[in-house]
Each structure stands twice: as structure tokens, then as C-alpha cells.
N, C-alpha and C positions, 0 to 999 in steps of 0.2 A: 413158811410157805414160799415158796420158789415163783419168781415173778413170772409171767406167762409170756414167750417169746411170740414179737411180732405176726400176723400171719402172715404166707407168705416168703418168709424169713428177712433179712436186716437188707437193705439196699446199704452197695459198697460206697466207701466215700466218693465226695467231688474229685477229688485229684486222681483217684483211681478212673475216673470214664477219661478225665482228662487224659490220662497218661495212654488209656486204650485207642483213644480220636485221634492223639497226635501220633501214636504208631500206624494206626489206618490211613492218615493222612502222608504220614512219611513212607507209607509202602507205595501208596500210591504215586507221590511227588519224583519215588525212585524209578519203578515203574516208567512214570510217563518220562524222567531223565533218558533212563535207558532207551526206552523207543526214540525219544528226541535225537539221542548221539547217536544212534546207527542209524537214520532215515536219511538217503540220499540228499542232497541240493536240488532243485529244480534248474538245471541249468542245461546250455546247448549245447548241441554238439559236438563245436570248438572252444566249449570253455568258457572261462572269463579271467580279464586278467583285474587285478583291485591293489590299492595301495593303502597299503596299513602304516598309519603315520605312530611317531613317537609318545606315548604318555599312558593311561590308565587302560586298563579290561575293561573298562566301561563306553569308554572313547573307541577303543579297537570293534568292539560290538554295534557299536554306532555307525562306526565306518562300513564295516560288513553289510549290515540291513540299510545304508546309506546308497551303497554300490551295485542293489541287488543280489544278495548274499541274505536269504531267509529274508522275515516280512518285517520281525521282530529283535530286538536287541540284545533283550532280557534274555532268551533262553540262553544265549551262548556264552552270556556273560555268566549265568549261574554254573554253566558248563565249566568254564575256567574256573570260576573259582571254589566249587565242590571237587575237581579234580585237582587243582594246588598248581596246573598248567599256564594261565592264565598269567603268571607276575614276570614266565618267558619267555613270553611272546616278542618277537622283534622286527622293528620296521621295516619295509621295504614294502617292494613290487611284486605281485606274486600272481602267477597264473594257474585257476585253478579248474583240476578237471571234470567231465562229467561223473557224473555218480559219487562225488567224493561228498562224506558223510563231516557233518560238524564237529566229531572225535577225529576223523583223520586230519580236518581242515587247522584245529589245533594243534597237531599234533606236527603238521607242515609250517603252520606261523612260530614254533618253539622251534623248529630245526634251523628255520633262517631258508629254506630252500625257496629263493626270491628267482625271479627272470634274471637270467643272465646276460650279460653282454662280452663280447670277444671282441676285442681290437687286436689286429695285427698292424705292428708298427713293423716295417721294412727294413732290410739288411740297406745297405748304401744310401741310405736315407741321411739326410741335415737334420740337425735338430731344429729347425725351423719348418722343414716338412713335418715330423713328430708332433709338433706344437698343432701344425693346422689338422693335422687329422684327430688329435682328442679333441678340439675344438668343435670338427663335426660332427663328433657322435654324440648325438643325440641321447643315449642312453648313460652318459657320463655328467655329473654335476661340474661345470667349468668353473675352477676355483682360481686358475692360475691366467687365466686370460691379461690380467693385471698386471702381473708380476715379469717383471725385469728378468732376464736370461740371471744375472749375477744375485738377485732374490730367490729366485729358484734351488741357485747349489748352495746359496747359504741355510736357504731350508732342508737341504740335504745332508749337509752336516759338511759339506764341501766349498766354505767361504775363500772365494778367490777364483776357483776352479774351472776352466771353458767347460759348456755341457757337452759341445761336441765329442761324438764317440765315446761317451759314459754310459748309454742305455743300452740292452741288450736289446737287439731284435728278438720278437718273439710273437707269439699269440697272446695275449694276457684276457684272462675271466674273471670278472667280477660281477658283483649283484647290481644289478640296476641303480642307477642313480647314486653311484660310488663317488666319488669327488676325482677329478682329474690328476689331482697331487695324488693319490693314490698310487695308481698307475706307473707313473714316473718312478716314485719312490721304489715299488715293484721289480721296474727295466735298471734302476739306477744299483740298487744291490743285484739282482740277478747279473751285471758285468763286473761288479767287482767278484762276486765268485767264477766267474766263466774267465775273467782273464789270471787271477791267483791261480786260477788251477790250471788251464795254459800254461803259465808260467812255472809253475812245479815240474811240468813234464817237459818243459824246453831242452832240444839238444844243448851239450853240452860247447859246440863249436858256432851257436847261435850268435850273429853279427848285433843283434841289437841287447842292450846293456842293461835296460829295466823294465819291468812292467810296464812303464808311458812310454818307453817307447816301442814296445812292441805293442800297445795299441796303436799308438800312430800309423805304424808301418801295416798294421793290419787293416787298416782304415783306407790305405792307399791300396793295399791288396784288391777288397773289396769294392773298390773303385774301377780298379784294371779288366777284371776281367769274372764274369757269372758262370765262367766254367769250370766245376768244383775241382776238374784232377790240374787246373791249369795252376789252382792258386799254391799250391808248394812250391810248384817254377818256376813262376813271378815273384814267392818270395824271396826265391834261393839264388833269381837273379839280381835284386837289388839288395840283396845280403853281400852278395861277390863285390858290388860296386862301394858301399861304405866301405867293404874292407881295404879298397885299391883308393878311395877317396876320390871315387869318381862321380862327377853329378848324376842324380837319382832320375833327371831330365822326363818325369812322369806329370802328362798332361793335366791330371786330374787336382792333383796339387794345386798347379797354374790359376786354372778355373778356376778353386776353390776361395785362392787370394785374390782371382777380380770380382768377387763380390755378385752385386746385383748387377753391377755393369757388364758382363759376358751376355752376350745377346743369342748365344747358341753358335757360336762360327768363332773357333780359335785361328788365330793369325798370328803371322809370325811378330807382330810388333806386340802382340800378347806374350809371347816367350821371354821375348828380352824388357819387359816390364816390372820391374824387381818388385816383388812382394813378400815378404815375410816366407809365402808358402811357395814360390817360385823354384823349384827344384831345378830349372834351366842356368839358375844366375846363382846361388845358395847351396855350397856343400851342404852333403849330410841330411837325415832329415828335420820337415816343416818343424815350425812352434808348439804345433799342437794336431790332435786328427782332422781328418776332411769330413765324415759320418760317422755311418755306426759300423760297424764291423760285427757281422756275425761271427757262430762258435769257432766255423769252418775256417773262417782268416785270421781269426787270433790260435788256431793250430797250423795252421800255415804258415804265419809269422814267429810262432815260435820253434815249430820243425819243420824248416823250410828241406824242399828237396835238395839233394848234394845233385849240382850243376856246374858245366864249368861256362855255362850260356854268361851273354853280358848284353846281352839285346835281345830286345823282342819286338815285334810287329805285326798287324792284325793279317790274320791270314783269310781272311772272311767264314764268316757264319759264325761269327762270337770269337773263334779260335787264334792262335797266335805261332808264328814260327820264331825260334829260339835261335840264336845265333853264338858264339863262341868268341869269334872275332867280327872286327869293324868291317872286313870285306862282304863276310858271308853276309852280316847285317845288311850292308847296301845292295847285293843285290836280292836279298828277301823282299825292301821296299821297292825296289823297281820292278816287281813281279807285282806289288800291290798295286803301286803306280799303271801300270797296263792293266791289271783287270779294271779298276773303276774308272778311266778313262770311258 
């Protein structure tokens, strides 16, 4: 006789409800994921900006609901790390917008897309102006405040080397709170390629003899005069003058070698003051450059205009009259001489 089944019939094992609860639980758990990662932020209408510091998914979720960024920690952390998002996420500063959703907000702290900052360091600028404007920007981590001008190039890979006229004028972008050495290092290579390639393309009857010194010369360029078609002329007139070995007699040099001492009013006891950079007293050109030189002067100084000019003097409103000989020179300046009287 055949046993009598159950009535009813046989209830399925424990681990079978188990495995049916923990599917109903995980649909659900998915479910409310999903709605979790596509539901807006509650945030204003300009945004917020928040700083996501360095170390675990659990810490960055902390930071987020620390900043106002959702109520709770947990869900964004489970976000990260069910999506496998979470271990690339990367520090910084980041400004985030209305309606952005906790899969996109991920998805922008893995990109790295942080607030950015934009310094423009200036053409004819010292490298001591340079210095004080990373210094003021506030959005730059000041690393180099400390450090010695000759600490600096040897962090550069450039022991020995003046920084004068090594950095490329430019705009530079970086992410918030980038370190200042940064930056530098940025302007410091972007002139070594803007002046090698200058220099690739330099006329072939070009007065000056190496890469340093057509920075130099381009540094003096950039000094003379901010009017772009002037600066081929200016370079092609003190290209004519090394070739004759005639002094370069360019103010700005002068200036340069009195230091802090120039009080804004050159004088003639300033001319004849011998300095290193004095092109009044000192064939040829200075020791080293006076600034920076942008692209426009190191193409200027390496394909200067074909000129038979050998002087030049301000003709007012930035511009200059070009002379050939020393008469026509004299009386260009005594035309200067009556207008600014």
C-alpha cells in the first residue's frame, strides 16, 4: 500500500521561500536603486558648489550629505559601489547643477569635471610679477611661496637656469585648488616648445646664433613696443645693429638692470650706470632676458623684418618712426621732442 500524500500537498523547502524573499527583496532593493539614481537633487537654482576630498566611497558620500548633497550617505555610497563607479571617483572642487541626478552626479565626480580656474600670466611680464599673481589666486594651492627663484628651476629640471623669460605667456586652466608649481611647470614647458619651434622656422640670415639668445632678444622685443606689426621692425633693427657691433642702446634692458632701484623716471645717469643688462655701455646682447616674451616676439626675433632702419623712436600712440641713418634719427626725435613739450 502506497503511503497517502500530504493533504494539501508537501510545503517546498526553507531555502526555497528563502531564495523566493531574497528575489522579492532584490527586485525591490533594484527598483528603489533605480528610482533613487534618476530622482533629481533638491538644489537651487545656481547650483552648489562642494569639495570632494581624497580617500574611500564611503567618505565621499559623507562629504556629499555633509554639504547638502541628499539627506543620507548610504544610498550614494551603495550607488557607487553596485555600479563599480565609486573606487573613480576624484577629488576636487566641483559645481553642481540644478536637476542633476545621483547617476549623473557620479558620473561627473569619475570624470574629474572640478571648477576650474584660468590664470592669465602676461606677455612682458617679470617673473616676479608671475610669482605674485599665482600667489593671488585664490583658486591655486600656493606651493612655491617658499621657494627660492634657483629652487624653483631646479624643480624644473633646470639647475642653474634664471627663470626670467622661461614661461610662456598664456591663459592656463586648471581644476581648482591645483598646486601653483603646477602651473609654472605648464608655462615652463609650453616655452620650451614655442621657442624650439620658433627656432626651427628662423630665417636663415637671422643675427642671433641660439635659442637663448633669440629669447633674450625676444624678451627685449616684447619690451619695446605692444604693437604686433612693429615687432619684426624692432627685431630687424637690432638684428642690423649686432651685425655692425653697434650698442643695442634699448631702455628697457637698462631698467631692467636697475633693479628695484628705478623709481619709474629714467635719467641720463641711469644710462651710463653699467649693468650687466645696460645695452648703453655693453655690446651685444644682455646676460640673460628682461620677461616673458610671447609667441608673437620669439617670431619676431627669429624672422625679423628685412630692414635697412638702425633707429627707432616713439612716434606717439604706442607707434615708432624707423630711421636708416643717424640724421634722419635726430630729427625723428626732435619732432618727438616738440610734440611732448
Amino acid at each position: 500500500m502506497k503511503p497517502r500524500a500530504p493533504a494539501g500537498g508537501a510545503r517546498p523547502p526553507i531555502w526555497h521561500r528563502l531564495l523566493r524573499l531574497s528575489a522579492f527583496f532584490g527586485i525591490v532593493l533594484s527598483a528603489w536603486l533605480l528610482w533613487y539614481a534618476n530622482s533629481s537633487y533638491d538644489i537651487g537654482e545656481g547650483g552648489i558648489t562642494v569639495d570632494i576630498p581624497q580617500g574611500s566611497q564611503r567618505s565621499v558620500a559623507k562629504a556629499l550629505a555633509g554639504q547638502g548633497i541628499g539627506s543620507l550617505e548610504v544610498p550614494f555610497w551603495v550607488l557607487g559601489r553596485l555600479t563599480g563607479l565609486g573606487s573613480s571617483i576624484k577629488a576636487g572642487r566641483y559645481h553642481i547643477e540644478p536637476e542633476t541626478t545621483p547617476y549623473r552626479l557620479l558620473e561627473q565626480l569619475v570624470r574629474g569635471d572640478t571648477v576650474k580656474v584660468a590664470i592669465t600670466l602676461v606677455e612682458g611680464w617679470r617673473f616676479s610679477q608671475w610669482r605674485s599673481a599665482l600667489a593671488a589666486e585664490s583658486g591655486l594651492r600656493n606651493e612655491t611661496g617658499r621657494l627660492s627663484e634657483a629652487e624653483i628651476m631646479a624643480e624644473l629640471g633646470a639647475p642653474g637656469a634664471r627663470a626670467e623669460g622661461r614661461f610662456l605667456p598664456d591663459t592656463y586652466i586648471v581644476s581648482h585648488g591645483t598646486a601653483d608649481r603646477v602651473v609654472l611647470r605648464m608655462a615652463y614647458r609650453a616655452m620650451q616648445e614655442a621657442l624650439t619651434a620658433a627656432w626651427a622656422e628662423r630665417s636663415p640670415d637671422v643675427a642671433v646664433r641660439s635659442p637663448a639668445e633669440a629669447l633674450i632678444l625676444a624678451s627685449i622685443v616684447e619690451k619695446e613696443t605692444g604693437v604686433a606689426d612693429e615687432r619684426p621692425l624692432i627685431a630687424g633693427v637690432f638684428g642690423n645693429r649686432l651685425r655692425r657691433g653697434m650698442l643695442l642702446q634699448t631702455d628697457p634692458t637698462v631698467i631692467y638692470g636697475l633693479g628695484e632701484s628705478f623709481d619709474g623716471n629714467l635719467t641720463r645717469a641711469d644710462l651710463t650706470r653699467d649693468t650687466p643688462w645696460n645695452t648703453y655701455t655693453r655690446t651685444g646682447l644682455p646676460p640673460t632676458p628682461i620677461a616673458m616674451p610671447g609667441r608673437a616676439a620669439l617670431a619676431a626675433a627669429t624672422r625679423p623684418a628685412k630692414t635697412d632702419a638702425l633707429y627707432f623712436v616713439a612716434a606717439g600712440g604706442g607707434r615708432h618712426t624707423f630711421s636708416a641713418t643717424l640724421e634722419q634719427h635726430n630729427v625723428a626725435v626732435r619732432q618727438l621732442v616738440k610734440r611732448t613739450r
